[in-house]
C-alpha positions as CSV (number, residue, x, y, z in Angstrom):
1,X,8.9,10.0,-0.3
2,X,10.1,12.7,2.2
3,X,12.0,11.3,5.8
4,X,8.6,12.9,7.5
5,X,6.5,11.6,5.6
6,X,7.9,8.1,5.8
7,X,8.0,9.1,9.9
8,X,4.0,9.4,10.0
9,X,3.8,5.9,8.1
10,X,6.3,4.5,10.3
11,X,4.6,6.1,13.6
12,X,0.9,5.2,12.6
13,X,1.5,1.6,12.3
14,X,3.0,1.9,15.8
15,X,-0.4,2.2,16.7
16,X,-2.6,0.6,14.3
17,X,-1.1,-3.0,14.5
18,X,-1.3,-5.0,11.0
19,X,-3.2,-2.5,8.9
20,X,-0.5,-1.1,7.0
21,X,-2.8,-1.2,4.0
22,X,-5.3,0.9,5.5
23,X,-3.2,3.4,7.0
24,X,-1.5,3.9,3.2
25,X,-5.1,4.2,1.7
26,X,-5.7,7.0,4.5
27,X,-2.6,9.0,3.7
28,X,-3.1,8.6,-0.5
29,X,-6.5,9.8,0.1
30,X,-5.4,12.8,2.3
31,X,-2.8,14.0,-0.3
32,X,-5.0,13.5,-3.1
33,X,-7.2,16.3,-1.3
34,X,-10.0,13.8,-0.9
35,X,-12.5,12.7,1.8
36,X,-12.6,8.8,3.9
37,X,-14.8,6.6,4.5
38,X,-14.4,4.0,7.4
39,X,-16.9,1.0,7.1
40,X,-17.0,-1.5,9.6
41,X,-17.9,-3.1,12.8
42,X,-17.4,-1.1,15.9
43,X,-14.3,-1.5,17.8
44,X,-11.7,-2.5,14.9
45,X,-9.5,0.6,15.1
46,X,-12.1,3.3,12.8
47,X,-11.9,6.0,15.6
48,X,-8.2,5.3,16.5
49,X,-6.8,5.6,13.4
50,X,-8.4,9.3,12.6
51,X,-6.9,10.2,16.3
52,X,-3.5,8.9,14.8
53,X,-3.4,10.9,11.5
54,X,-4.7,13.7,13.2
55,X,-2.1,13.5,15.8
56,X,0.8,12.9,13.8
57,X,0.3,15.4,11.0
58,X,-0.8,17.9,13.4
59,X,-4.1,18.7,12.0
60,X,-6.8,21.1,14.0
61,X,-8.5,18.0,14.9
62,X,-12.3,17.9,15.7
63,X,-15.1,14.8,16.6
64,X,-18.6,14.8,15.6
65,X,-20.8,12.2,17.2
66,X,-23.6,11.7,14.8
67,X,-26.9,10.6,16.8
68,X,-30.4,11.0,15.8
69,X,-30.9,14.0,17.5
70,X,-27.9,16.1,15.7
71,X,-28.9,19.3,13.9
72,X,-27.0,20.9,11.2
73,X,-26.4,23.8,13.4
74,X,-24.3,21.3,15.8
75,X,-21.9,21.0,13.2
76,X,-21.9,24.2,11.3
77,X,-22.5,26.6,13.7
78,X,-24.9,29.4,14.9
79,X,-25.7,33.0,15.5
80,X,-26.6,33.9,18.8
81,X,-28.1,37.5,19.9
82,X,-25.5,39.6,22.1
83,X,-27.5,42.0,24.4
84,X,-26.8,45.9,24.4
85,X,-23.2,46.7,25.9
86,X,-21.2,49.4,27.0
87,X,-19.2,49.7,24.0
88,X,-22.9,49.5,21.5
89,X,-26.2,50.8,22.3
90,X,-27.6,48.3,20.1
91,X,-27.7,44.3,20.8
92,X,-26.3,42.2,17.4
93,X,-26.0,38.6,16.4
94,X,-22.2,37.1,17.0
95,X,-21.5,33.7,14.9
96,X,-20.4,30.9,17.1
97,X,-18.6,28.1,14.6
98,X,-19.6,24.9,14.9
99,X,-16.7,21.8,14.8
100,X,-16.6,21.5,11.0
101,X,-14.4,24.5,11.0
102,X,-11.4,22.7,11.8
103,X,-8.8,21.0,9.8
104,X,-9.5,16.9,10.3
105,X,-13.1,16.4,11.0
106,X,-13.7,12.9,12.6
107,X,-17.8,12.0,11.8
108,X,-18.3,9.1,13.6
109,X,-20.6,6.4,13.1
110,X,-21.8,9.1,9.9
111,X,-24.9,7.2,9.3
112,X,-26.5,6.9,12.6
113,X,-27.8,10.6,11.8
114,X,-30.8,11.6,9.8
115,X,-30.1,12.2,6.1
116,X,-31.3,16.4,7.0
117,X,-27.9,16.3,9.4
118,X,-26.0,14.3,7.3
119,X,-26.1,16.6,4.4
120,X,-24.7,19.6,6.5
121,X,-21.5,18.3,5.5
122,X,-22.3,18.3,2.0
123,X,-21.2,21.7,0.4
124,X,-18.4,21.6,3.2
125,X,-16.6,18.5,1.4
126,X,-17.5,19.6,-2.2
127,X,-16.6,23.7,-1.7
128,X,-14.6,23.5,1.5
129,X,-16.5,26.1,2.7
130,X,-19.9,26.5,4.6
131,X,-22.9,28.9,3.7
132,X,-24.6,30.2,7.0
133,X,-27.7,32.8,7.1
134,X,-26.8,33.8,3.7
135,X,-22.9,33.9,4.4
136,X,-20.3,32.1,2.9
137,X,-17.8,31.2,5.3
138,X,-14.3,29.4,4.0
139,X,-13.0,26.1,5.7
140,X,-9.1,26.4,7.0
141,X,-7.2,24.0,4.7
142,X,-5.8,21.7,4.0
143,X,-9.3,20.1,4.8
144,X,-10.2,16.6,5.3
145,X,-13.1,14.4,6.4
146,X,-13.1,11.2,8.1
147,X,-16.3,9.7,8.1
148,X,-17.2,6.4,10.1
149,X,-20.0,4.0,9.6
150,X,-21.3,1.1,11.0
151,X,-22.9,-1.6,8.4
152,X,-26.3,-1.2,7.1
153,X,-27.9,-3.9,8.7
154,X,-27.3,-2.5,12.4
155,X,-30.0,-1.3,14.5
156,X,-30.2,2.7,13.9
157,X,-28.8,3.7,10.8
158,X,-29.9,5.5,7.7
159,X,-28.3,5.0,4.8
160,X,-26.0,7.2,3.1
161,X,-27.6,8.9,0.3
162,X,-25.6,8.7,-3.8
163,X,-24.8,12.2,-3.4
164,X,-23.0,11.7,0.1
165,X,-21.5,8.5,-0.7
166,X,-19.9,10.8,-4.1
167,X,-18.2,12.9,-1.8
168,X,-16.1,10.8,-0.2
169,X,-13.1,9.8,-2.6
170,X,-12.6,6.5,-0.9
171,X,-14.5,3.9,1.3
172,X,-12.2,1.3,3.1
173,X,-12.5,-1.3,6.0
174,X,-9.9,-2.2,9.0
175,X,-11.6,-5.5,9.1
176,X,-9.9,-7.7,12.4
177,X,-6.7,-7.7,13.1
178,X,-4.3,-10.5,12.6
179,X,-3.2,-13.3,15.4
180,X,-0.1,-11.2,16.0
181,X,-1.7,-7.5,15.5
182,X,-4.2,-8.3,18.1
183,X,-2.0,-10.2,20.5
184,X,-0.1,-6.9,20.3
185,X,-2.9,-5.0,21.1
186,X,-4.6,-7.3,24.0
187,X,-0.8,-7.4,25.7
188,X,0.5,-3.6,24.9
189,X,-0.5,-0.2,26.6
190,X,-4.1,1.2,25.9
191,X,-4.0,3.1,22.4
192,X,-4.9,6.1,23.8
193,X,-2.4,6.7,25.9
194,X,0.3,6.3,22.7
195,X,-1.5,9.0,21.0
196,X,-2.1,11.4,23.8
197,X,1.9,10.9,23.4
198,X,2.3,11.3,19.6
199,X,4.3,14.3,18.1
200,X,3.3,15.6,14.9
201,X,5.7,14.7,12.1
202,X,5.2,17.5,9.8
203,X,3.4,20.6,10.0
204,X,0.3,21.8,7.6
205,X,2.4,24.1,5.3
206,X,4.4,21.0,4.6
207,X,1.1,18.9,4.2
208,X,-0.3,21.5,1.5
209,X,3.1,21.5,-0.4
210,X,2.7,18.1,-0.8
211,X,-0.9,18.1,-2.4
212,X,0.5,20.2,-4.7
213,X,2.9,17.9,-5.7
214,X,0.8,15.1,-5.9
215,X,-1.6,16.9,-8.5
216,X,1.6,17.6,-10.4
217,X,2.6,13.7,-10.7
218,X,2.2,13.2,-14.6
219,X,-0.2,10.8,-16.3
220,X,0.1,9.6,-19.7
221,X,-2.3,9.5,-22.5
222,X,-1.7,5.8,-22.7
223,X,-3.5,5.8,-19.3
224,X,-6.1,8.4,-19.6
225,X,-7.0,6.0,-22.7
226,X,-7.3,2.9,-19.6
227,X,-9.4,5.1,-17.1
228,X,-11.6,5.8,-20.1
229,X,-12.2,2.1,-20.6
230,X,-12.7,1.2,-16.9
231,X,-15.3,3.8,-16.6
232,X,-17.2,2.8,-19.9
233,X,-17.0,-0.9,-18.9
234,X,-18.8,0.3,-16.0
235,X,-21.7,2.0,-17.7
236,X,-21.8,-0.9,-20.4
237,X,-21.9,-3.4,-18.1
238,X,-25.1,-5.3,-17.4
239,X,-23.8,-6.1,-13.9
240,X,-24.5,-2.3,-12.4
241,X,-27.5,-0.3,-11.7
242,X,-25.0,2.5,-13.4
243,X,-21.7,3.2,-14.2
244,X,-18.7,5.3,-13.0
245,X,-19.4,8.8,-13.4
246,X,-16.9,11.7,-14.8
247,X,-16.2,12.8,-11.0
248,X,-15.4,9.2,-10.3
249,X,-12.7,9.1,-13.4
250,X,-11.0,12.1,-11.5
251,X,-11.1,10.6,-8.2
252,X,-9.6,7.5,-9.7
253,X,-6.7,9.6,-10.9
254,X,-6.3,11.7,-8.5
255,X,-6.1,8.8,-5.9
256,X,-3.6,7.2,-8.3
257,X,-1.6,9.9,-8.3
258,X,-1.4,9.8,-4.7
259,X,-0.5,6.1,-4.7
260,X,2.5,6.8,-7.5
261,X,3.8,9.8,-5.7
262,X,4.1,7.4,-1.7
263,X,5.7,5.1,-4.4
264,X,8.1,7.8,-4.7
265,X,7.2,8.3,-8.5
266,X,6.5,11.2,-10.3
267,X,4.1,9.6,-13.2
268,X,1.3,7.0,-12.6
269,X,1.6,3.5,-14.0
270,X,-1.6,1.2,-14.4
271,X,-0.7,-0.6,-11.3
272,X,-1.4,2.5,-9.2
273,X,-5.0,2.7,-10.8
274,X,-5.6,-0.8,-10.1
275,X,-4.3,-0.3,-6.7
276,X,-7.0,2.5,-5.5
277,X,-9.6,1.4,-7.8
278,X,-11.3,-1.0,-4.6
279,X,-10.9,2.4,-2.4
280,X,-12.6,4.4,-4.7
281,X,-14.9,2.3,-6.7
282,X,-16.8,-0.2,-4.2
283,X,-19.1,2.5,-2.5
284,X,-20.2,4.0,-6.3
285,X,-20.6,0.5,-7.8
286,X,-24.1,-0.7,-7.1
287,X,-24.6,-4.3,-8.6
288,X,-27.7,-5.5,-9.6
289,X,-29.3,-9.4,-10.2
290,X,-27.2,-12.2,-9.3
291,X,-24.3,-9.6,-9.6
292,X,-25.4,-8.5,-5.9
293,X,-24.5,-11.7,-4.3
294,X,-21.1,-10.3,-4.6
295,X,-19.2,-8.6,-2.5
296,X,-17.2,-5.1,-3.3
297,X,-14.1,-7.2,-3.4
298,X,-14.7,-9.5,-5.9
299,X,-17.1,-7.1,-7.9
300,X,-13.7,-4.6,-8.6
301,X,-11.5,-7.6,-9.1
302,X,-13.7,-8.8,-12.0
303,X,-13.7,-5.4,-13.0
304,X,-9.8,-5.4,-13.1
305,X,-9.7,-8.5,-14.6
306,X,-12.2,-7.2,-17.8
307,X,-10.2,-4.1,-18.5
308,X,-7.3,-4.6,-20.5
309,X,-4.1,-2.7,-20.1
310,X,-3.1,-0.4,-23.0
């Protein structure tokens, strides 16, 4: 691991008290190329935690507040008519982007928008780039999407659809801090005034150079031969409505990847994929019957637990 990179670590739990867990998932996620998703309660640290990444990788940072009311043009953009000038006889239409054209994109609370807005975002985290009035218009990179969401059963959501949730290479939660975490934060200075503070640790250039790297980080047959068998144990399974799907398997190992290479590593070892397999299998995993008592925790640890290793 580079000194810089171990700086952003080291800076972000600064700020995010007891979640260093969280913060690695974020960063494995961000060098995998990938998109995150942030489930939880309001007011555990969601918000703050994009602000910090954002801050200390200096990222072109932008925030979405998803309401009801939000239009896809809010976030991609619009044309708007320019009257006649001196320098053209003739008015024309000028393009005004919207906030997705940035480099970090923070959605917050994701699902308390109506699916039509929701999907805006769609061809933006597939393609990383945006088609407008006929126009395609590229995204500046490196790219990422940090989407927040308050639990289902809240007043004013709408669920995420499949093909939303598939875009997102991981889900996690902050869940509440620890006794000493939180005693930290109740006596220590208000968050935002760290981060308004926070220097960036690397720069962009630097950032992309490492996601290069990280798709370079080798992986054995041996364990293309144990992805295989965790992704048809999902679709034999009789505990899920359906299994893993082929773009899951390379988010799996692109994740792992990612884990192996903030290991310091340059090939992954089952542990990694067992490691990011809760990140990037509890929001595609649907269980069905009895199954769905469970939560996503215990659902992937049985699913660790029925896979043998190579």
């Amino acid at each position: 691991m580079s000194q810089n990179l171990s700086n952003v670590i080291k800076q972000a739990e600064q700020i995010i008290l007891g979640k260093p867990l969280q913060i690695r998932f974020a960063l494995a996620c961000l060098l995998a190329r990938g998109h995150l998703l942030i489930e939880d309660l309001p007011g555990v640290g969601k918000t703050t935690l994009a602000h910090v990444l954002a801050h200390t990788l200096g990222l072109q940072f932008q925030r979405i507040q998803f309401t009801s009311d939000l239009l896809p043009a809010d976030i991609l953009g619009v044309s708007v008519y320019q009257r006649p000038s001196a320098d053209s006889i003739s008015g024309e239409f000028k393009f005004h982007p919207g906030p997705i054209f940035a480099q970090m994109i923070l959605a917050d609370e994701i699902n308390r928008a109506t699916p039509k807005a929701q999907s805006a975002l769609l061809e933006a985290m597939e393609e990383q780039q945006v088609t407008i009035e006929g126009k395609t218009r590229p995204l500046p990179s490196p790219f990422f999407v940090i989407a927040t969401q308050n639990p289902a059963h809240q007043i004013g959501t709408f669920p995420l659809p499949e093909s939303q949730l598939d875009r997102f290479l991981m889900r996690i939660q902050m869940g509440y801090p620890d006794a000493r975490a939180e005693r930290g934060l109740l006596s220590g200075v208000d968050r935002r005034e760290i981060i308004a503070q926070l220097h960036p640790q690397m720069e962009s250039s630097e950032l992309l150079a490492m996601q290069k790297r990280v798709r370079e980080v080798f992986v054995s047959p041996v364990l293309l031969d144990y992805v295989q068998a965790i992704l048809r144990h999902t679709r034999e399974s009789a505990r899920y409505t359906h299994g893993l799907s082929p773009r899951a398997g390379l988010a799996l190992l692109s994740a792992a990847r990612a884990w192996s290479f903030l290991d310091g590593r340059n090939a992954v070892i089952p542990e990694d994929v067992q490691a990011v397999l809760p990140g990037v299998a509890s929001h595609r995993l649907q269980a069905i019957g009895e199954y769905s008592k469970h939560n996503s925790d215990v659902l992937v640890r049985d699913l660790i637990e029925a896979v043998a290793i190579p």
